[in-house]
N, C-alpha and C positions, 0 to 999 in steps of 0.2 A: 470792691474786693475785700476792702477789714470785715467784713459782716460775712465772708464764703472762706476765706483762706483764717487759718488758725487750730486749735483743737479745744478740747478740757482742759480742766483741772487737773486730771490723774494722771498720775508721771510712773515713769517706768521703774524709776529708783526707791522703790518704798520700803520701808521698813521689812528685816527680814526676822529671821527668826534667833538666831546665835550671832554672838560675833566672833568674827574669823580673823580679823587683823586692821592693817591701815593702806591705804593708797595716795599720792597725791590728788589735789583737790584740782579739780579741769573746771573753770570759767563757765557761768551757767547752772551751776550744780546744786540742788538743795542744802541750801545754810544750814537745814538741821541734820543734816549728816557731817559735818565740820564738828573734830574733835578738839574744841577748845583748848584743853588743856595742852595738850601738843603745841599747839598754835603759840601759847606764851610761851611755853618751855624751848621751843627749837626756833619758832619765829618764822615755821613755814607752815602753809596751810595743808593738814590729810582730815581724811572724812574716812569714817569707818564703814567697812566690808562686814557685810553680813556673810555665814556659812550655807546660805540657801544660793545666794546667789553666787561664792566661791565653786563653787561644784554643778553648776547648772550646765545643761545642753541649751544652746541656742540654734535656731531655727532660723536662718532669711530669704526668704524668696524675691525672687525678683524679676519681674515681665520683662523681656526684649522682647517683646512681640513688635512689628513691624508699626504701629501705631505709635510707640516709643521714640521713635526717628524724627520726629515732628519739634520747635519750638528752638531757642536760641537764646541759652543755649539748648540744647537737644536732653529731651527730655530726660531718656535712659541714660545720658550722661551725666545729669543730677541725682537719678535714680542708685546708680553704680557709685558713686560718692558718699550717698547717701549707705548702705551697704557697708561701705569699706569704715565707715565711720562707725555705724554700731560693732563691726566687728572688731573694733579696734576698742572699744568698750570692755565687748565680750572678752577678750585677752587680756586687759586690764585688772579682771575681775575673774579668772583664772576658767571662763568659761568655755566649753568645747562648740566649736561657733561653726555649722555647714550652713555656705552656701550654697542655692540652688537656684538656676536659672531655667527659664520655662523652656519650651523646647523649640529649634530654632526652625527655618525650614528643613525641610528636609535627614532632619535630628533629633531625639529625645531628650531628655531634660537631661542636661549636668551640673555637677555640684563640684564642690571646693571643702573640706575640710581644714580648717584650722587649730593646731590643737596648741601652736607654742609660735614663739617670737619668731624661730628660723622659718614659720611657712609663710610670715609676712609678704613678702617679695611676690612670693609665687601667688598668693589670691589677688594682687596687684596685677599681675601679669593676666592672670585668670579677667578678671573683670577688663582693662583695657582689649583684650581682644574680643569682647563680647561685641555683637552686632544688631542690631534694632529687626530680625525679618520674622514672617513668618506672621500667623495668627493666633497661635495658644499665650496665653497671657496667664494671668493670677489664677483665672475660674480654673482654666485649663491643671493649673497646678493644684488645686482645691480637689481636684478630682483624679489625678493620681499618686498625687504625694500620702504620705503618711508622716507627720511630724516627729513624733517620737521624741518633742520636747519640751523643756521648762517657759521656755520662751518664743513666737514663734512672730516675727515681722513680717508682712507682706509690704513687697515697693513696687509700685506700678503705677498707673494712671487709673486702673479701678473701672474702666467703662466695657469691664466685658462680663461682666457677671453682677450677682445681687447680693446683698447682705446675707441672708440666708445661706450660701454657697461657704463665705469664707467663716462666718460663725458655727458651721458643725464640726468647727475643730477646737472650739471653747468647751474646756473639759476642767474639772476640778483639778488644781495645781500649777494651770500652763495659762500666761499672760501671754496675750493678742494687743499685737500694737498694726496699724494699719500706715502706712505713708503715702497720700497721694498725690502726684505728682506732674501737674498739668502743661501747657505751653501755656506763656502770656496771650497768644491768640485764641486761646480756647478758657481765659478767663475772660477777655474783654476784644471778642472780633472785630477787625474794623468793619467799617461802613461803606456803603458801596459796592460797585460790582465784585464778585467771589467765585472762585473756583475752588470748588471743594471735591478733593480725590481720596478715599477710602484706600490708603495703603496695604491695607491685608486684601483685599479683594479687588484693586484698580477702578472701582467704580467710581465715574465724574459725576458732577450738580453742576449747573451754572444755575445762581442765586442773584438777586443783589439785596443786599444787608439794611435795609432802613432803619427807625427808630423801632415804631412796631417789633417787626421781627426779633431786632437785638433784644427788647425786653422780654419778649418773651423767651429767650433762650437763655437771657442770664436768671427766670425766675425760676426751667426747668432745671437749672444746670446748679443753682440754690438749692432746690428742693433735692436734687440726687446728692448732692455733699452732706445734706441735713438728712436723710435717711438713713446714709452710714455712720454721721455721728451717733444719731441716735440709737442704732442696733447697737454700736460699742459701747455706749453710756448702759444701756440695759446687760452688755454682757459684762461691767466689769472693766471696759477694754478701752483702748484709745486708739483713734482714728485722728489725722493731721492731716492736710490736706494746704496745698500749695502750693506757687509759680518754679518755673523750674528755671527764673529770673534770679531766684531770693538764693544764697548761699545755702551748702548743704548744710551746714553749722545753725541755722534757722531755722532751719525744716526738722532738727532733731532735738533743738532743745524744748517742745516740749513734753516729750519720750525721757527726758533726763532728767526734769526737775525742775519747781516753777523757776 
């Protein structure tokens, strides 16, 4: 698993262009944005705000598609954590943060605006009542969203489309950060007799899992995680990928700074 779950180098926090003020410093966070001199004088840690990213629009999409329902915990429910935690960034850093969730059965895609402290509760509310159904996921949102921002996150499992799909929204000025988000069963299947049932579409397999087979499923299930690191290495972007086991706070920090 250390050799498929992880990201880059390149972190979401980088250097911006003016400075705009100070914030408390959150656990994780690039030492070189820690404003030393603060630190002796008051004796508590802030890190300086840049003014690109004071005034930035953020972007986060997020699959419930019916796939999502899967893992333990369940996947869309690390995914939706995962979510509430950048957006809770984004408000930190005085940014104007929609979310968007793909669209559900029988429903179009809805979003959540966040623009200040008081809409906290309600994108809470928003995300807990969200539900795993349906088949439109990320691609699905690739294809009828329009960003329209500085920032733009996709959270999902990533197994319904292709690099190419989510990188024609890589445009000059606007940072792609990717979060994928798998079941422990779908990094390392057990062994043994299997039933496998495709949740968007009810379709069963009866399988049984040997040595053979596992390896080759964790070499193809390697090589698709390493095709979209490497699309987001080439775009600029970062791509993280991980158990929906490991805490959301893990799956983000390296979006935040080594």
């Amino acid at each position: 698993r250390a050799g498929r779950e992880g990201a880059g180098r390149a972190s979401l926090l980088g250097p911006g262009e003016d400075f705009a003020g100070h914030r408390p410093y959150r656990h994780g966070e690039d030492l070189r944005r820690l404003d030393w001199d603060l630190l002796a004088r008051l004796d508590k840690p802030f890190v300086r705000v840049e003014r690109r990213e004071a005034g930035e629009r953020w972007a986060i999409w997020l699959d419930r598609s019916a796939s999502m329902g899967i893992g333990a915990p369940g996947k869309l429910q690390r995914a939706a954590e995962c979510a509430a935690g950048l957006a809770r960034v984004g408000l930190a850093l005085d940014a104007r943060v929609r979310v968007v969730l793909s669209a559900g059965a029988g429903a179009g895609a809805r979003s959540f605006e966040l623009r200040r402290s008081a809409d906290w509760g309600g994108l809470l509310a928003f995300l807990q009542a969200t539900r795993a159904e349906g088949r439109a996921g990320l691609a699905a949102l690739c294809e009828s969203e329009r960003p329209g921002s500085d920032r733009l996150f996709g959270i999902g499992d990533f197994l319904d489309g292709e690099p190419r799909k989510w990188f024609v929204h890589h445009t000059r000025g606007r940072r792609l950060c990717g979060v994928q988000v798998l079941a422990p069963t779908e990094f390392a299947p057990p062994l043994g007799s299997t039933r496998l049932v495709d949740l968007e579409d009810g379709q069963r397999v009866e399988l049984v899992v040997d040595d053979a087979l596992l390896t080759a499923y964790e070499q193809r299930l390697e090589s698709r995680i390493d095709a979209w690191r490497t699309a987001a290495a080439r775009h600029g972007a970062i791509h993280v990928a991980g158990s929906s086991a490991r805490p959301f706070e893990e799956l983000l920090t390296p979006l935040l700074g080594d």
